[in-house]
py3Dmol code that shows the C-alpha trace and the ligand (Angstrom):
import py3Dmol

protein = """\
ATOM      1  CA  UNK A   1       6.989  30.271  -8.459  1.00  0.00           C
ATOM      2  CA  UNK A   2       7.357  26.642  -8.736  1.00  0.00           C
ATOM      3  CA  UNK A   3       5.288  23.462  -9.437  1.00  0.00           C
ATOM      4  CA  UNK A   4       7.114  19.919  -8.830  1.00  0.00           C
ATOM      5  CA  UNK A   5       6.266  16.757  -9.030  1.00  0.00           C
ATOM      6  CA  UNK A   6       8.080  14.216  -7.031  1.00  0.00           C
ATOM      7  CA  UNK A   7       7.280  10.555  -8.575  1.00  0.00           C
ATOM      8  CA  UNK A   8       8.599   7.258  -6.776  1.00  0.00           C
ATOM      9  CA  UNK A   9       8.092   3.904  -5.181  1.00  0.00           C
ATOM     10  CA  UNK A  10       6.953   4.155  -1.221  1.00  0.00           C
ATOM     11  CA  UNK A  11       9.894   4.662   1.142  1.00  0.00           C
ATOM     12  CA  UNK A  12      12.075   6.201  -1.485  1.00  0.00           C
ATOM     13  CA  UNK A  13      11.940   9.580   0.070  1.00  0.00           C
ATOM     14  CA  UNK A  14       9.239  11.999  -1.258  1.00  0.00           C
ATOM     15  CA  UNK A  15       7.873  13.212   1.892  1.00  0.00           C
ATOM     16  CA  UNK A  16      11.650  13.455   3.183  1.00  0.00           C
ATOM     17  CA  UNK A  17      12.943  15.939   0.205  1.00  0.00           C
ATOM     18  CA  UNK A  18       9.312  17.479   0.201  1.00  0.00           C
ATOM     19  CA  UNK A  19       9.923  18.528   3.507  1.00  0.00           C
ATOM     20  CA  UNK A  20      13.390  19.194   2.556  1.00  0.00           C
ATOM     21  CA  UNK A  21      12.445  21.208  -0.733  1.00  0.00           C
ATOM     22  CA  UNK A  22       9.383  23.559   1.593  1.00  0.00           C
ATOM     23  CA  UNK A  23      12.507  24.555   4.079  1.00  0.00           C
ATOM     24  CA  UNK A  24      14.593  25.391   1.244  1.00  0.00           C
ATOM     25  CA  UNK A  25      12.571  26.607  -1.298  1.00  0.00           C
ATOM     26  CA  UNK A  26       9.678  27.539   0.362  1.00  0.00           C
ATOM     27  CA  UNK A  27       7.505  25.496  -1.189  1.00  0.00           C
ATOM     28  CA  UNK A  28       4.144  24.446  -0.105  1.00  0.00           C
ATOM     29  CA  UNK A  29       4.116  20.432   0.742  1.00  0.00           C
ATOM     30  CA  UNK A  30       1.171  18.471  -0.863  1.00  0.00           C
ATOM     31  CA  UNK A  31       0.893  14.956  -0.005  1.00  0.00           C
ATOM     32  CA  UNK A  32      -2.503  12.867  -0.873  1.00  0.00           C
ATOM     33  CA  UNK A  33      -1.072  10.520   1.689  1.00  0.00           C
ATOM     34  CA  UNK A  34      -1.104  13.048   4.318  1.00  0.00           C
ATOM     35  CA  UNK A  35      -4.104  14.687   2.946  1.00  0.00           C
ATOM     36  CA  UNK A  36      -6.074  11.006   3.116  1.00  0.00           C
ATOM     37  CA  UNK A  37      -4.588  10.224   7.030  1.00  0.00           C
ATOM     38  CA  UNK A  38      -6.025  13.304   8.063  1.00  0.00           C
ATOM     39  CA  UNK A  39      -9.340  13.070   6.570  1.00  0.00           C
ATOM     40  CA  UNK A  40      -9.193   9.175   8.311  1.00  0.00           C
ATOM     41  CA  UNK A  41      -7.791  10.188  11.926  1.00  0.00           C
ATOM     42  CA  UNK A  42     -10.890  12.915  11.715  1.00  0.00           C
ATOM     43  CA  UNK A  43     -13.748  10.635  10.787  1.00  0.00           C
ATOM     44  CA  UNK A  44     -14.754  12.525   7.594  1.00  0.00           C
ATOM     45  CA  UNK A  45     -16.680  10.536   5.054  1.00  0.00           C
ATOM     46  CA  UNK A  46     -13.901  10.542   2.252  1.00  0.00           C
ATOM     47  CA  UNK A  47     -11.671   9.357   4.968  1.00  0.00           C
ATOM     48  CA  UNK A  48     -14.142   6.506   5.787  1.00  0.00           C
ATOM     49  CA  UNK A  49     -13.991   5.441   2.535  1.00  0.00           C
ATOM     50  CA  UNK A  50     -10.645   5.529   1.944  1.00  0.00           C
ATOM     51  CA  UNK A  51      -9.819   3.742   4.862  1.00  0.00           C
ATOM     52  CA  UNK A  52      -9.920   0.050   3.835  1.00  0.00           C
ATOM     53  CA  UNK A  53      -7.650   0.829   0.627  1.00  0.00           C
ATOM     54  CA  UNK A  54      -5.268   2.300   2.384  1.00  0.00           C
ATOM     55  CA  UNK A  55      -4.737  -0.306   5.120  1.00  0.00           C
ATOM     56  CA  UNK A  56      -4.698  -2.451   2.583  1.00  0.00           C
ATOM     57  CA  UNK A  57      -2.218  -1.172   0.489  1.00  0.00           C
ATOM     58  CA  UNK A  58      -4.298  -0.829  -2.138  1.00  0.00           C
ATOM     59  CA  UNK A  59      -4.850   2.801  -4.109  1.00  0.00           C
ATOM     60  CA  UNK A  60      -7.930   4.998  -3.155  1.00  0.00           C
ATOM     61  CA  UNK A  61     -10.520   5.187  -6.179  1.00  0.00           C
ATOM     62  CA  UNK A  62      -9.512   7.990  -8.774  1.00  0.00           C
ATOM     63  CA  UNK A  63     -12.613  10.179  -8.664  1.00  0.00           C
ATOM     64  CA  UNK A  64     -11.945  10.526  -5.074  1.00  0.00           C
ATOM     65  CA  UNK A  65      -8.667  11.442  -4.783  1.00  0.00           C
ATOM     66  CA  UNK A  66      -9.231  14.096  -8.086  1.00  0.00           C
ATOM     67  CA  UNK A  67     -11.622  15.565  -6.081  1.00  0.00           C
ATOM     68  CA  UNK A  68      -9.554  16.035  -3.443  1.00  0.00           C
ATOM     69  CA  UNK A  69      -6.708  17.327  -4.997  1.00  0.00           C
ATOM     70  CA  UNK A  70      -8.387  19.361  -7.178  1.00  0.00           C
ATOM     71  CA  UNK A  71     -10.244  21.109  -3.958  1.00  0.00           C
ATOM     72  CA  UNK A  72      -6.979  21.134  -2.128  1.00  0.00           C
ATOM     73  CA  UNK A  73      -5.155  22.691  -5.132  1.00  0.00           C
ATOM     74  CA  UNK A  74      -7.455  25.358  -5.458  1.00  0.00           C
ATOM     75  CA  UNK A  75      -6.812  26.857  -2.002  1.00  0.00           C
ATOM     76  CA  UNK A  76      -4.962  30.302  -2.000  1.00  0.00           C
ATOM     77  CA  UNK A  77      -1.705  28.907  -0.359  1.00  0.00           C
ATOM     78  CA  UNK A  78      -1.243  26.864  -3.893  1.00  0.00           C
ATOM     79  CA  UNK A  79      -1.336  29.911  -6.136  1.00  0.00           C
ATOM     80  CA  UNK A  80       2.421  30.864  -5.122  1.00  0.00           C
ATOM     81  CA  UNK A  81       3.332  26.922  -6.249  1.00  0.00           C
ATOM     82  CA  UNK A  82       3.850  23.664  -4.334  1.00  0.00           C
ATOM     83  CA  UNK A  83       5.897  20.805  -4.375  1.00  0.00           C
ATOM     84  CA  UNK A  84       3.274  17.427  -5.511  1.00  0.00           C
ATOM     85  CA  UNK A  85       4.346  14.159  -3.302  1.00  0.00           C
ATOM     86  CA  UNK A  86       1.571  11.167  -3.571  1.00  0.00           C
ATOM     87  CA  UNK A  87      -0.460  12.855  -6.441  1.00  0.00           C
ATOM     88  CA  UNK A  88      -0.704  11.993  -9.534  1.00  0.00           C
ATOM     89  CA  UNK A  89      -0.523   7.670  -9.042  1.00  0.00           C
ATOM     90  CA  UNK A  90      -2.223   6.287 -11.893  1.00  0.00           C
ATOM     91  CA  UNK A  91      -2.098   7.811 -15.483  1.00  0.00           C
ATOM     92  CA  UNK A  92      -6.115   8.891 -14.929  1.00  0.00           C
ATOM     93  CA  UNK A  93      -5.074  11.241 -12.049  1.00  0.00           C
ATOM     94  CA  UNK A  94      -2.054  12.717 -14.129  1.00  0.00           C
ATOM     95  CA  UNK A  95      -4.691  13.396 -17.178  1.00  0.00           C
ATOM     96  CA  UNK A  96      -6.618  14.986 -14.528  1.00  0.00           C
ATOM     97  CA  UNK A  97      -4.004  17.293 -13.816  1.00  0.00           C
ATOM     98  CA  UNK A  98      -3.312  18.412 -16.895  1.00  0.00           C
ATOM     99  CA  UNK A  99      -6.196  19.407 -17.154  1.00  0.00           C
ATOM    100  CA  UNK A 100      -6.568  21.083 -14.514  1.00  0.00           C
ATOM    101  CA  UNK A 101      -3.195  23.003 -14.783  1.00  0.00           C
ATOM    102  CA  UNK A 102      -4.374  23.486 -18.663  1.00  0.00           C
ATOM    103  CA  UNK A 103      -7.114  24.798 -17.221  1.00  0.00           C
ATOM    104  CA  UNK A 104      -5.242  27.416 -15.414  1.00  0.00           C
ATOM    105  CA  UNK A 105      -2.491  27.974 -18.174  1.00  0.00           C
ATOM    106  CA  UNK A 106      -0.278  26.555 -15.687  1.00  0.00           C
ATOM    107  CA  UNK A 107       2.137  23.299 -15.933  1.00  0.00           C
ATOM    108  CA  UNK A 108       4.627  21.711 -14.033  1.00  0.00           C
ATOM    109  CA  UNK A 109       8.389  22.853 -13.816  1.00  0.00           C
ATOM    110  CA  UNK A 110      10.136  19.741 -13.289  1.00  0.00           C
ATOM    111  CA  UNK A 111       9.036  15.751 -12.366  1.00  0.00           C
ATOM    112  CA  UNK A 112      11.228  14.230 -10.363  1.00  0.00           C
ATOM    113  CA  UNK A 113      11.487  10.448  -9.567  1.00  0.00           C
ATOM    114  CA  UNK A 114      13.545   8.719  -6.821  1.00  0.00           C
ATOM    115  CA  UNK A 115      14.810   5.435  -7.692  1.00  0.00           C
ATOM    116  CA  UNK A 116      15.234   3.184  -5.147  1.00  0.00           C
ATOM    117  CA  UNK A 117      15.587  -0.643  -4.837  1.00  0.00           C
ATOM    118  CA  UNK A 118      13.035  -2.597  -3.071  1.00  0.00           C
ATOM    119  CA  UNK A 119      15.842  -4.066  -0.098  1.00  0.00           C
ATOM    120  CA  UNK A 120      16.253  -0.771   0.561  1.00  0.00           C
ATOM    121  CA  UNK A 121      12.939   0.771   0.680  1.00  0.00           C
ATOM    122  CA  UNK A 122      12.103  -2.719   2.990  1.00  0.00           C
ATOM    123  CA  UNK A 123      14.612  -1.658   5.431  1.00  0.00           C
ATOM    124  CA  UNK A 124      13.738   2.190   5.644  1.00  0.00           C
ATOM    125  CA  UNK A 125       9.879   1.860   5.902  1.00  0.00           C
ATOM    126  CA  UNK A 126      10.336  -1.168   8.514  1.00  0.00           C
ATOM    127  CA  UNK A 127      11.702   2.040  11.477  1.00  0.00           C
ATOM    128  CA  UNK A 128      10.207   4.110   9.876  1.00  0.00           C
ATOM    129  CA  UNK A 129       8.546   6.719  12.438  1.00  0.00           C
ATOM    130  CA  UNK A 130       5.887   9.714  11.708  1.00  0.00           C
ATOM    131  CA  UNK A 131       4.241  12.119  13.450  1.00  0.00           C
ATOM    132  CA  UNK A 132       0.263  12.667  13.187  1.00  0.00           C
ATOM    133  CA  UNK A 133       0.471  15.937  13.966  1.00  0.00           C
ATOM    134  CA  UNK A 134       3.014  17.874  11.590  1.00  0.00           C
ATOM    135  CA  UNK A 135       3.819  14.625   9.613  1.00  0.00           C
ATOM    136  CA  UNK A 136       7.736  15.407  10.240  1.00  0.00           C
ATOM    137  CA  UNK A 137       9.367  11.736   8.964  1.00  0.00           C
ATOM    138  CA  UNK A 138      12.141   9.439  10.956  1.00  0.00           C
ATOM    139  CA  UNK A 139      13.957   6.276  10.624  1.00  0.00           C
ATOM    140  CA  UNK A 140      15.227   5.050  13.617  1.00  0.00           C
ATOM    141  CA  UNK A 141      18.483   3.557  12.674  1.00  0.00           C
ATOM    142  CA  UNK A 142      19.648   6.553  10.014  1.00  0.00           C
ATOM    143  CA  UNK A 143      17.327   9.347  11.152  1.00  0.00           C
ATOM    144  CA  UNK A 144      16.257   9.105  15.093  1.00  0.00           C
ATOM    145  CA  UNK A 145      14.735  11.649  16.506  1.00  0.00           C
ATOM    146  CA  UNK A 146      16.723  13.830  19.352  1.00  0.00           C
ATOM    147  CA  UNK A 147      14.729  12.081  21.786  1.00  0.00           C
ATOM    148  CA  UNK A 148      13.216   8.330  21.389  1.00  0.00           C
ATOM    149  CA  UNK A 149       9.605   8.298  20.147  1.00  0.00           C
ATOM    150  CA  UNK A 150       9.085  12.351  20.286  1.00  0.00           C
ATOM    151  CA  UNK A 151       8.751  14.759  17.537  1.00  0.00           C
ATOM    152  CA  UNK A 152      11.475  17.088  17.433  1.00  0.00           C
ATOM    153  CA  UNK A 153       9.923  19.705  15.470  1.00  0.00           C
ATOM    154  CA  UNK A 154       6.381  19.479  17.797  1.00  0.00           C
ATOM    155  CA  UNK A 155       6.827  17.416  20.677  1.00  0.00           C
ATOM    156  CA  UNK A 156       4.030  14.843  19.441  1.00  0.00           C
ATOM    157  CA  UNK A 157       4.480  11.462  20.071  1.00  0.00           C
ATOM    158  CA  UNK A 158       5.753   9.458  16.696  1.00  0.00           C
ATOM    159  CA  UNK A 159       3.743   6.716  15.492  1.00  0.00           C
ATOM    160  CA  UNK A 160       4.222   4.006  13.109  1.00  0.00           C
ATOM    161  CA  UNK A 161       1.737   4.065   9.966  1.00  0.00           C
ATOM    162  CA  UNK A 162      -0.728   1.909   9.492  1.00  0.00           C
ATOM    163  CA  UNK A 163       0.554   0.536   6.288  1.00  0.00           C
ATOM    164  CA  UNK A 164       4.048  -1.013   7.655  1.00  0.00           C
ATOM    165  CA  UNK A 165       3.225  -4.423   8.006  1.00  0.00           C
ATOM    166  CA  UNK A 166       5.667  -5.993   5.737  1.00  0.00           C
ATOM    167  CA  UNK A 167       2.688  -8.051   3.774  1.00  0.00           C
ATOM    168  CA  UNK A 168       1.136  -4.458   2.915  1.00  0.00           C
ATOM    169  CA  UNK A 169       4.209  -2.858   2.007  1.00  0.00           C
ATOM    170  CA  UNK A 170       5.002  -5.604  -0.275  1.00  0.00           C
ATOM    171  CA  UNK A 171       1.667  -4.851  -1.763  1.00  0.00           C
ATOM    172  CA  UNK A 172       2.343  -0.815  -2.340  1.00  0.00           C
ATOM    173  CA  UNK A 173       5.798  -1.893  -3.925  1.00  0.00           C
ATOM    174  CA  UNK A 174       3.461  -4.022  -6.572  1.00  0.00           C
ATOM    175  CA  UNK A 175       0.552  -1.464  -6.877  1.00  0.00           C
ATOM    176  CA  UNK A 176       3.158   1.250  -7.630  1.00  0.00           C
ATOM    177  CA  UNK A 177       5.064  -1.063 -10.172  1.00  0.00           C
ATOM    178  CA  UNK A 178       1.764  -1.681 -12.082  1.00  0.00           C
ATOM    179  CA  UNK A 179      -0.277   1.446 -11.671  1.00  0.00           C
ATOM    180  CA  UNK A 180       1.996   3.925 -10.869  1.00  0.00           C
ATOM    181  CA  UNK A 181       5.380   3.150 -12.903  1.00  0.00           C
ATOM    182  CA  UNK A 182       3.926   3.630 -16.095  1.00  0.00           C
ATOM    183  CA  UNK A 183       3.679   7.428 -15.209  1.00  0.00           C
ATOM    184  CA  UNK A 184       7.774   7.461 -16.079  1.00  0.00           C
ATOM    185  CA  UNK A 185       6.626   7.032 -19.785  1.00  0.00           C
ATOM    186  CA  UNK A 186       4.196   9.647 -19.700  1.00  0.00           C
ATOM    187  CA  UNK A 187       6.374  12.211 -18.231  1.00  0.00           C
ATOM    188  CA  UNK A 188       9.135  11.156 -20.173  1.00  0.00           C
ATOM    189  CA  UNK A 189       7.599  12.203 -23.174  1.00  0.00           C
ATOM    190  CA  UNK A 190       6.920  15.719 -21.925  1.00  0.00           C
ATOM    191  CA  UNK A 191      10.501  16.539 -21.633  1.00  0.00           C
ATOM    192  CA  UNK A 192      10.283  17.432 -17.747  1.00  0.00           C
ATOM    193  CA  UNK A 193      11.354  13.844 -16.276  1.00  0.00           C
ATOM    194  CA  UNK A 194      14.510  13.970 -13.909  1.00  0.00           C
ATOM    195  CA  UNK A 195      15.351  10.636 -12.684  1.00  0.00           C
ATOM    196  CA  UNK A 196      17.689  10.563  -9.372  1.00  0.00           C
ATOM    197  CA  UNK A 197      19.112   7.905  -7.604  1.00  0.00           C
ATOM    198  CA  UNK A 198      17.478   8.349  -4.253  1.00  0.00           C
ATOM    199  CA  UNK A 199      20.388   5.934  -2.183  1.00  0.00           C
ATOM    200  CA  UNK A 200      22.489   8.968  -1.837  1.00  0.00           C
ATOM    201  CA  UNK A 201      21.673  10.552   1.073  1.00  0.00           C
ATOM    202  CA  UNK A 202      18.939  13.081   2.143  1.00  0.00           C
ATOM    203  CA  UNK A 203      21.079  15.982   1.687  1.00  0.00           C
ATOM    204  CA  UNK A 204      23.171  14.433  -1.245  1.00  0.00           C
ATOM    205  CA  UNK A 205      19.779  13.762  -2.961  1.00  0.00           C
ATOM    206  CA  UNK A 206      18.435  17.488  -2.164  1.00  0.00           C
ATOM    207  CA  UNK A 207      21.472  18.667  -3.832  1.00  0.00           C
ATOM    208  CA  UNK A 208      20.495  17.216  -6.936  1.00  0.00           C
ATOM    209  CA  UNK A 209      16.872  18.039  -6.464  1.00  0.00           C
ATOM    210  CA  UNK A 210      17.751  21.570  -5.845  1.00  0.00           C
ATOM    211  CA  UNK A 211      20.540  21.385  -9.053  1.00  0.00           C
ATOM    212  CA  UNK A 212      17.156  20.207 -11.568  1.00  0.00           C
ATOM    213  CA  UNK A 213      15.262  23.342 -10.462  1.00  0.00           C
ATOM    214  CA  UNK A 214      17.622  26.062 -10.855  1.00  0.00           C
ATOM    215  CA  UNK A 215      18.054  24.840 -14.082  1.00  0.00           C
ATOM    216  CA  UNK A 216      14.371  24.193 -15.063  1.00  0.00           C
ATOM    217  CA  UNK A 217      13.791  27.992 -13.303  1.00  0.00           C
ATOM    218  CA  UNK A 218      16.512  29.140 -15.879  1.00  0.00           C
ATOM    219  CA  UNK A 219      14.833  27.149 -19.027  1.00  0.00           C
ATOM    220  CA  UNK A 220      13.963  23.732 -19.908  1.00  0.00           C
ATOM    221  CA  UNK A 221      17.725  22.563 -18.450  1.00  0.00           C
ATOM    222  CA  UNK A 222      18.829  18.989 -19.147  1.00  0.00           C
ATOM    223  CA  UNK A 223      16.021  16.148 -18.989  1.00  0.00           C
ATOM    224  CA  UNK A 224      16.326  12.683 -18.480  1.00  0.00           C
ATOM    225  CA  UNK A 225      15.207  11.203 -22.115  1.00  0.00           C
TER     226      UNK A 225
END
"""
ligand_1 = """\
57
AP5
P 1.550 7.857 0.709
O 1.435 8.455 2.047
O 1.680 8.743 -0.482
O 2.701 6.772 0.763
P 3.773 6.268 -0.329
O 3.779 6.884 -1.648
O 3.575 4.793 -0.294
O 5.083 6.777 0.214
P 5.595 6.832 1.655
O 4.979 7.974 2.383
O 5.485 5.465 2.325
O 7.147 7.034 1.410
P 7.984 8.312 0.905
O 8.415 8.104 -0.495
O 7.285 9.590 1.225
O 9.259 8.117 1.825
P 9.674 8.878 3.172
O 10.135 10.260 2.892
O 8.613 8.698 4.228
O 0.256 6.932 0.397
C -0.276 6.078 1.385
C -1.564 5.439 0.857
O -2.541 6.461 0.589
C -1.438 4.687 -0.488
O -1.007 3.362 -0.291
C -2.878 4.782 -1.019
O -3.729 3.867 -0.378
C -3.299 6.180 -0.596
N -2.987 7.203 -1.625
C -2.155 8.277 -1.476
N -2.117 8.994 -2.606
C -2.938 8.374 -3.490
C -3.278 8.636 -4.849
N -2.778 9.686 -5.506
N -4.139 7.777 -5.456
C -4.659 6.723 -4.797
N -4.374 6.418 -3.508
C -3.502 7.240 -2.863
O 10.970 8.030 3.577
C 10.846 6.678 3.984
C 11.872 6.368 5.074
O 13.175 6.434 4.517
C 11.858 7.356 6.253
O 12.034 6.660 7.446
C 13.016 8.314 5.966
O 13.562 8.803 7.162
C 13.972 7.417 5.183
N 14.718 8.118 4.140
C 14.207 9.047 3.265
N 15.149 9.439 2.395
C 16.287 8.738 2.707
C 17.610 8.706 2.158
N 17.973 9.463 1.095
N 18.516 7.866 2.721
C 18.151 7.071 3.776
N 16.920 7.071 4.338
C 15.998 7.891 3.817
"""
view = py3Dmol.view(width=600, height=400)
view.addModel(protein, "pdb")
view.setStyle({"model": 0}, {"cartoon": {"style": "trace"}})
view.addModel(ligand_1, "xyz")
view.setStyle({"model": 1}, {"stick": {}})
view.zoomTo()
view.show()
């Protein structure tokens, strides 16, 4: 059983190696984004009042998303582990966690972050494709799907999120740089950070995802410091 954590800016491929890491590793895939797009495309109230933060490019308000997470968490399909992509963001919502996981006499096995420079992450999320229904992720220079505008995996019709304009996405990239970098630190200094340069390649960079957790399933294995 395995907990992960997969930190970095938007674009830089968590959802990617998430989905990646649940083929390989069969590990459950939980995303707060996808979570939150769900809750909006069904008209819940949580997803009517995240809504307007999201479009904006701002982050939803903590209690909210703890709540959330903390339901979502709780479901039986978590109890065999999960792969984290979107949760924690702010240093609130990784205190949260911990206690939760304390909670449970649980922690995380490894927290991995994706580093990836902002010209790049521009020019991924701007073809950047998704689909609604089983959130499978494209680009459509690097990544295209067998055939244009169709999910491969479902047959769904891709979609572009709501958050690509390039005004909001510049917006994310400075919401994660204040709120959300600073959680580097504070896994840094529990001796479970892995920091991997996320240019690579999908499969080069689920290599070296899938390198950190054989070695933090054999023992603490080799940290970034
Ligand atoms: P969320 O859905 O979590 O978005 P994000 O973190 O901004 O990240 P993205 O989904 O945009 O990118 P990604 O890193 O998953 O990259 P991807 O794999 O798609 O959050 C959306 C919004 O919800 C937030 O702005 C906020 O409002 C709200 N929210 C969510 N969680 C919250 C929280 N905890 N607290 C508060 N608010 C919250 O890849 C990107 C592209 O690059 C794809 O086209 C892909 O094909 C391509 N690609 C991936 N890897 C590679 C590679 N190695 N080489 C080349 N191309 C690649």
């Amino acid at each position: 059983m395995m907990r992960i954590l997969l930190l970095g800016p938007p674009g830089s491929g968590k959802g990617t190696q998430a989905t990646a890491l649940r083929a390989r590793w069969g590990l459950l895939h939980l995303s707060s984004g996808d979570l939150l797009r769900a809750y909006v495309r069904e008209g819940t109230e949580l997803g009517r009042q995240a809504k307007p933060f999201m479009e904006g490019g701002e982050l939803v308000p903590d209690a909210l998303i703890i709540e959330m997470m903390a339901e979502r968490m709780s479901r039986g399909d978590a109890a065999a582990g999960y792969v984290l992509d979107g949760f924690p963001r702010t240093v609130a919502q990784a205190e949260a966690l911990d206690r939760r996981l304390a909670e449970l006499g649980q922690e995380l096995d490894a927290v991995v972050s994706l580093d990836v420079p902002e010209g790049e992450i521009l020019r991924r999320l701007s073809g950047r494709l998704t689909c609604p229904k089983c959130n499978a992720i494209y680009q459509v220079d690097t990544m295209p799907p067998a055939k244009p505008g169709i999910c491969d995996r479902c047959g769904s019709e891709l979609v572009q999120r709501l958050d690509e304009d390039p005004e909001v996405i510049k917006k994310r990239l400075a919401v994660y740089d204040a709120q959300t970098a600073p959680l580097l630190d504070y896994y840094r200094g529990t001796g479970r950070l892995y920091e991997v340069d996320g240019t690579i390649g999908v499969e080069n960079v689920m290599h070296e995802i899938s390198r950190i957790l054989e070695s933090a399933r054999g023992g603490p294995g080799e940290p970034d410091t």
